[in-house]
C-alpha positions as a printed NumPy array, in Angstrom:
array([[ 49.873,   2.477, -55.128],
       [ 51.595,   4.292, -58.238],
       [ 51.462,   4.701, -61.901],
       [ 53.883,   6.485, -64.756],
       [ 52.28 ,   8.599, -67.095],
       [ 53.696,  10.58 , -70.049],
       [ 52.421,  13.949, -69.188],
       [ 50.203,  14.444, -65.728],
       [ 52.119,  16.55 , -62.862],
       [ 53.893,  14.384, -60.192],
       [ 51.482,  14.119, -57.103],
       [ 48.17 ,  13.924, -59.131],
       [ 45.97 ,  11.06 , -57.91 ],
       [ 43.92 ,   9.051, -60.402],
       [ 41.129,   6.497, -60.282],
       [ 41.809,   3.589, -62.434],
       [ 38.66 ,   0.985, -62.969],
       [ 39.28 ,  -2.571, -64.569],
       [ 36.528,  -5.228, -65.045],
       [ 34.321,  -3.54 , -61.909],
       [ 37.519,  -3.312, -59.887],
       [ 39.203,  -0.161, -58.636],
       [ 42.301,   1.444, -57.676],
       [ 43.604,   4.894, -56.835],
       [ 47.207,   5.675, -57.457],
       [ 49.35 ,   8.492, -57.375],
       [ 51.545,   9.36 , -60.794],
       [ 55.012,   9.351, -59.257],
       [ 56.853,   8.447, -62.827],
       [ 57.277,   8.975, -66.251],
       [ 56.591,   6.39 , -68.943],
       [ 55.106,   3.886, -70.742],
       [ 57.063,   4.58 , -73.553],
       [ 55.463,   1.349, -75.475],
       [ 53.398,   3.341, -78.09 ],
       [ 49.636,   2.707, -77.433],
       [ 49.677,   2.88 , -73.419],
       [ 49.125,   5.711, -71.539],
       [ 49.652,   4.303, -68.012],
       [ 52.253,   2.293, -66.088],
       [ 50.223,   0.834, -63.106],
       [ 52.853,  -0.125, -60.013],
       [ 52.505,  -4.142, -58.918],
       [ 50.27 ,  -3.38 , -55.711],
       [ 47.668,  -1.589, -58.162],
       [ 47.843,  -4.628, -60.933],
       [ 47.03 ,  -6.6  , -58.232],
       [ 44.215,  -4.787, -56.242],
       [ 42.523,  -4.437, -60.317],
       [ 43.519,  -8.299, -61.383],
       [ 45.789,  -6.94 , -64.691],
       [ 48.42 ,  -9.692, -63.313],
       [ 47.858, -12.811, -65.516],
       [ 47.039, -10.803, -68.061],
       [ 49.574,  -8.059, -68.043],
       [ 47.987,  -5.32 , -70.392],
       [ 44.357,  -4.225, -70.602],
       [ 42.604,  -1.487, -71.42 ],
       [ 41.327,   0.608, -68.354],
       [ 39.199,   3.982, -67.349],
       [ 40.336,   6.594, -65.184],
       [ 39.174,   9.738, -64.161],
       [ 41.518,  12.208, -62.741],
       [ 41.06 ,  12.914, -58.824],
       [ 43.426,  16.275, -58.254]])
């Protein structure tokens, strides 16, 4: 599972928590360039944390690497 973020290094694994679900991705893009979001989760890790129907929420995540 991936995720864009503005400024982390390419490679670095995060752990992103939803509603008591969790998901660790890798940052493998740049982006969101919406102003106000700070992450870009890939469809796999949407799915695994149930941010489908909604399509935006507001997550934690705690860097792993």
């Amino acid at each position: 599972m991936t995720a864009a973020h503005r400024t982390l290094p390419f490679g670095t694994r995060i752990k992103v928590r939803y509603q008591g679900r969790t998901a660790t991705v890798t940052i493998t893009d740049r982006g969101p360039y919406i102003r106000g979001r700070v992450l870009d989760l890939s469809k796999g890790a949407a799915t695994k944390l149930g941010l489908i129907p909604a399509g935006v929420g507001h997550v934690c995540w705690d860097r792993l690497n």
